[in-house]
C-alpha positions in Angstrom: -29.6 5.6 -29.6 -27.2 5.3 -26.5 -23.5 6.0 -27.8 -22.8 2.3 -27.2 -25.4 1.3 -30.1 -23.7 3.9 -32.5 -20.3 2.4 -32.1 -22.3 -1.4 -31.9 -23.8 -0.1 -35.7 -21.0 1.9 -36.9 -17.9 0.2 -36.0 -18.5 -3.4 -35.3 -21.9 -4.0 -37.4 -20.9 -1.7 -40.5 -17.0 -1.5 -40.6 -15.7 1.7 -42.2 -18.7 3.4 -41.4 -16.4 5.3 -38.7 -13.4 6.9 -39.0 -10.4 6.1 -36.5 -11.5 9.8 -35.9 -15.0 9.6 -35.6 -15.1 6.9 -33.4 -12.6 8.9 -31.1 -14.3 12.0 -31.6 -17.6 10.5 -30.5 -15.9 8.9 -27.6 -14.6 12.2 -26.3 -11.0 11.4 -27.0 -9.8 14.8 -28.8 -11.1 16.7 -25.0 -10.2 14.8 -22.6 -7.6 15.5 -20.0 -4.0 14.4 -20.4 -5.3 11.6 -16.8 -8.2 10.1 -18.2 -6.9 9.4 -21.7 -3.7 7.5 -20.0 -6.4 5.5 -17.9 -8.4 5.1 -21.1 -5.2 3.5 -22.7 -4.3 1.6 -20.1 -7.7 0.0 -19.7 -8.0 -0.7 -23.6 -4.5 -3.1 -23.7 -5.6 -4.1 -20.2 -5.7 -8.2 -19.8 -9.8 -7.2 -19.4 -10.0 -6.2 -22.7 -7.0 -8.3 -24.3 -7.2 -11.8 -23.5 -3.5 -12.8 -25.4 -0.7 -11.6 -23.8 1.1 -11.4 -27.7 -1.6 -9.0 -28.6 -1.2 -6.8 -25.5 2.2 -6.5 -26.3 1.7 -5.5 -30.3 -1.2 -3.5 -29.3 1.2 -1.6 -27.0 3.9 -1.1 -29.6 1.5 0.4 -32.2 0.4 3.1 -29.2 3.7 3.6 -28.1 4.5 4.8 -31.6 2.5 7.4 -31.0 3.2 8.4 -27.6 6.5 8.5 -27.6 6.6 11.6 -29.4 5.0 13.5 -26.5 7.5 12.0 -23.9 5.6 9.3 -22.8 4.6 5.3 -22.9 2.8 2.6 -21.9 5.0 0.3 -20.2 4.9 -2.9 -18.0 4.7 -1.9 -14.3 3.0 -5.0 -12.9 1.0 -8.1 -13.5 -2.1 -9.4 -12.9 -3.7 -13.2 -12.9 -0.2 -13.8 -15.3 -0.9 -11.0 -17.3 1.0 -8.0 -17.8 -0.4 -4.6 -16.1 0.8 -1.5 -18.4 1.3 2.5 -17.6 1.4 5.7 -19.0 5.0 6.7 -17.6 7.6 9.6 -18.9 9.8 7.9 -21.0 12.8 9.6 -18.9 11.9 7.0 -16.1 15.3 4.8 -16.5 12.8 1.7 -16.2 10.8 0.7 -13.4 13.3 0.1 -10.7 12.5 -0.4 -7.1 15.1 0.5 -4.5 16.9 -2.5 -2.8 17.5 -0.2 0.5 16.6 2.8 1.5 19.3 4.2 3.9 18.2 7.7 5.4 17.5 9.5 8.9 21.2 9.0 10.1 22.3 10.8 12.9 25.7 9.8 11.9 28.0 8.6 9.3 26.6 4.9 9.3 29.3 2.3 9.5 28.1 -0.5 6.6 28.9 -3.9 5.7 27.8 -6.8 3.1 26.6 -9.5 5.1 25.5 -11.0 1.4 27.2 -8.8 -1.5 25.9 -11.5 -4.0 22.3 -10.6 -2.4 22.9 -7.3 -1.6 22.0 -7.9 1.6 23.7 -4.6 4.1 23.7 -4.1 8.1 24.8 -1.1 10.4 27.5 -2.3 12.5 28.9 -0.1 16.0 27.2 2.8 17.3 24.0 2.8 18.5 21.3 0.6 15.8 18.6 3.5 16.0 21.3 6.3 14.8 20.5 5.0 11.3 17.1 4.0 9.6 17.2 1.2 6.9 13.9 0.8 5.4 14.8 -3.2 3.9 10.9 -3.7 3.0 9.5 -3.7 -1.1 8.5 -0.3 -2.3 4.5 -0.7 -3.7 4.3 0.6 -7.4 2.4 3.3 -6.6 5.4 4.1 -4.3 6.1 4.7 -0.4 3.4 6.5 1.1 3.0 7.4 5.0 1.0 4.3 5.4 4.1 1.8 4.5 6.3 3.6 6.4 4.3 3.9 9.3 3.4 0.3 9.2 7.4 -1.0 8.9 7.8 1.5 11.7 5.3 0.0 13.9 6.1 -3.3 13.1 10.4 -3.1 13.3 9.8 -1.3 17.1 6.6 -3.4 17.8 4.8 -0.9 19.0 1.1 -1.8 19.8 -0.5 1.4 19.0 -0.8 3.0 15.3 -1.3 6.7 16.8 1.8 6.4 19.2 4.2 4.4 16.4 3.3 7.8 14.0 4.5 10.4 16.8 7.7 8.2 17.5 8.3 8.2 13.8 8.0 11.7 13.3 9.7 12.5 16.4 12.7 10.3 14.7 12.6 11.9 11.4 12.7 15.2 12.8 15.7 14.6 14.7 17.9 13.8 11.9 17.6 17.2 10.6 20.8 19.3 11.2 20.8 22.0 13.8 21.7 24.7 11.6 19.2 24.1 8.8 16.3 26.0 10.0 14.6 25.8 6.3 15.1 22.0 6.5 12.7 21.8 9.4 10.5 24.1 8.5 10.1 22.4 5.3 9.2 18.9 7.2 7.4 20.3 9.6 5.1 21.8 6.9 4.8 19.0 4.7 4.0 17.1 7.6 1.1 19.1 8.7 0.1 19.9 5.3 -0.1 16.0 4.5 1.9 13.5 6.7 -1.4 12.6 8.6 -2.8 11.6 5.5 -1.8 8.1 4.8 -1.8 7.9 1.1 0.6 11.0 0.5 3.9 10.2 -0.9 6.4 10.1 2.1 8.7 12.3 2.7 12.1 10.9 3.4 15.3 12.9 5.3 18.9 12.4 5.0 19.2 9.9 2.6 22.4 8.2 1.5 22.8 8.2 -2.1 26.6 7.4 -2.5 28.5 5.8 0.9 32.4 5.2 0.5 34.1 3.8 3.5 37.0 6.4 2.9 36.6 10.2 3.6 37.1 12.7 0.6 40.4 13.5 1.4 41.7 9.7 1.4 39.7 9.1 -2.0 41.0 12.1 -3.3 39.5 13.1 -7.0 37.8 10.0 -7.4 35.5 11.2 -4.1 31.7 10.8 -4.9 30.5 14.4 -3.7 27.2 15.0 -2.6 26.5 12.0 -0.4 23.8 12.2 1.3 19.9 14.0 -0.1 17.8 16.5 2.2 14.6 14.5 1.4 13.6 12.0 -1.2 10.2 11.4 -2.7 9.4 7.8 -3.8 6.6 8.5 -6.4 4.6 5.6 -8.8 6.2 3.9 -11.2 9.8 4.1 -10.1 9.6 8.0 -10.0 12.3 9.7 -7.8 12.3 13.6 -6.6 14.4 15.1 -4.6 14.3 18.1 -2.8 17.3 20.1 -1.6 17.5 22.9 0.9 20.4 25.2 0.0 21.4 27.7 2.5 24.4 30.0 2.5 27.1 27.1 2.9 26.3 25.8 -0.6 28.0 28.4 -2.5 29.8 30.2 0.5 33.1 29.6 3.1 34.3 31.1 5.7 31.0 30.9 7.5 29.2 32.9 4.6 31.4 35.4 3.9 33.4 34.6 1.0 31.3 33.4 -2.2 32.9 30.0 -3.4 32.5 29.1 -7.2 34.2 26.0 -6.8 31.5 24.9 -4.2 28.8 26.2 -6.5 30.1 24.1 -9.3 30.3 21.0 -7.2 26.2 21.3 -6.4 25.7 21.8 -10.0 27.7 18.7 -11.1 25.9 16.3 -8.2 22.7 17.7 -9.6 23.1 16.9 -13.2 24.6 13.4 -12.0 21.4 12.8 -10.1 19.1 14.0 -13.3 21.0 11.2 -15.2 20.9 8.7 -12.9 16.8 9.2 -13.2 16.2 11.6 -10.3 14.2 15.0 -10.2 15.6 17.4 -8.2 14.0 20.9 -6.9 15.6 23.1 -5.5 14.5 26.1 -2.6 16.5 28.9 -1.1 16.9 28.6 2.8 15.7 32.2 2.6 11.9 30.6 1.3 11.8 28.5 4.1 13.1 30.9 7.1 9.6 31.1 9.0 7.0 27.8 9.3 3.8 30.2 7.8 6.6 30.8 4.2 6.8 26.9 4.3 3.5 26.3 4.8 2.3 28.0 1.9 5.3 26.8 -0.5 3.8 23.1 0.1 0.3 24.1 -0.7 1.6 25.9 -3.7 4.2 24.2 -4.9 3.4 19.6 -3.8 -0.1 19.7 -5.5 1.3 20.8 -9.1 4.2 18.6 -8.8 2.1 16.0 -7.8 -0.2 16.1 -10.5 3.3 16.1 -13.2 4.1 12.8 -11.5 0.5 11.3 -11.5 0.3 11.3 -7.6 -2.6 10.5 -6.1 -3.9 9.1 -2.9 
């Protein structure tokens, strides 16, 4: 007998026959890995197994029961043919939302107005349009990989060629980066090699405006958001957000390294718990780790594919 006649005899034929257990245990449950149990779940209060939209959601809410004791749930991320599509996510994803505007690879301080507040609708005014990049376009669930990027690229410059729109791009990104932050390139340039040409990997963003006042620090005085701007961000499925930070001697230092600064030390440390509870990851690396391409090279092998598989990437 194929497996699919035991569970026809033993569960549907003859009910009680098999345990909740049994039937798991014959079905492999107990050994598989953490991935194909959350695809197994997410297929069984799928709309192709669950033709009622009420008992996908009460199905959901009796699994959830369950899984949220391990830090994780099934939760709506999508729908399809009017039904709702579920996920496995961390339960310390604040929701499922998707960034309005994504304001990063300024060369400058960008100069921002409303055109629509009640729409949220934003444009760069003065200075020259291509100092700032404003990617205005619907991040996919399964979050912004090379490929969208590229394509909005191509597409905003109208650029003909898909090889020659990539080189421009990464030409652009790369230019953002400070002068002084060796580590900062060395860590795009690696990623990039490692798997920028690939475009399903998670892109990776530079310079990206998290708070913007129109006042300087000094005029805004303690009320000052600190910590404007990110090295990189990662837009990963389901709403995920890492980011990763660069810190070189000027984090914790002044005058030019010599002098170690607690009060600039405590600053990082408050942005980066104010970032963890706005939803964000955030991974630090010493500029030190990143001083030579080869380090950085074999960082992104060794650290991306582990924290890739934490936050269910794949391409």
């Amino acid at each position: 007998m194929t497996l699919r006649d035991r569970i026809e005899r033993h569960v549907f034929r003859n009910p009680g026959d098999w345990s909740t257990e049994d039937l798991f245990d014959n079905l492999g449950v107990f050994e598989a890995g953490d991935a194909r149990l959350a695809r197994f779940l997410e297929g069984l209060v799928s709309a192709d197994v669950l033709l009622d939209e009420h008992l996908q959601e009460k199905t959901v809410g009796t699994i959830n029961d369950h899984l949220r004791t391990s830090g994780v749930e099934l939760r709506v991320t999508g729908n399809d043919g009017g039904y709702p599509v579920f996920t496995v996510v961390s339960t310390r994803l604040h929701g499922t939302r998707r960034p309005k505007n994504i304001i990063f690879a300024s060369l400058t301080k960008p100069d921002i107005r409303f055109r629509s507040s009640v729409d949220n609708d934003i444009e760069i005014v003065g200075g020259n349009p291509d100092d700032t990049l404003v990617y205005d376009r619907e991040v996919p669930i399964e979050g912004l990989r090379w490929r969208d990027l590229h394509a909005w690229w191509q597409d905003a410059r109208e650029i003909s060629s898909e090889t020659e729109a990539r080189g421009a791009l990464y030409q652009r990104l790369l230019k953002s980066l400070p002068d002084n932050s060796e580590g900062q390139k060395n860590l795009f340039i690696a990623y990039h090699q490692i798997l920028g040409p690939s475009s399903g990997d998670p892109a990776l963003l530079p310079e990206v405006w998290l708070h913007w006042d129109h006042r300087t620090v000094k005029e805004r005085g303690p009320e000052a958001l600190l910590a404007s701007r990110m090295d990189f961000l990662l837009l990963l499925p389901h709403g995920q957000r890492v980011v990763l930070e660069v810190d070189g001697s000027q984090h914790y230092t002044r005058d030019r390294g010599r002098t170690p600064d607690t009060g600039k030390y405590a600053d990082m440390v408050a942005a980066d718990r104010d970032l963890k509870l706005r939803g964000y990851e955030v991974f630090r690396f010493g500029h030190d780790e990143l001083r030579h391409l080869d380090a950085a090279q074999a960082l992104v092998r060794q650290f991306l594919p582990d924290m890739f598989r934490r936050f269910k990437v794949s391409n």
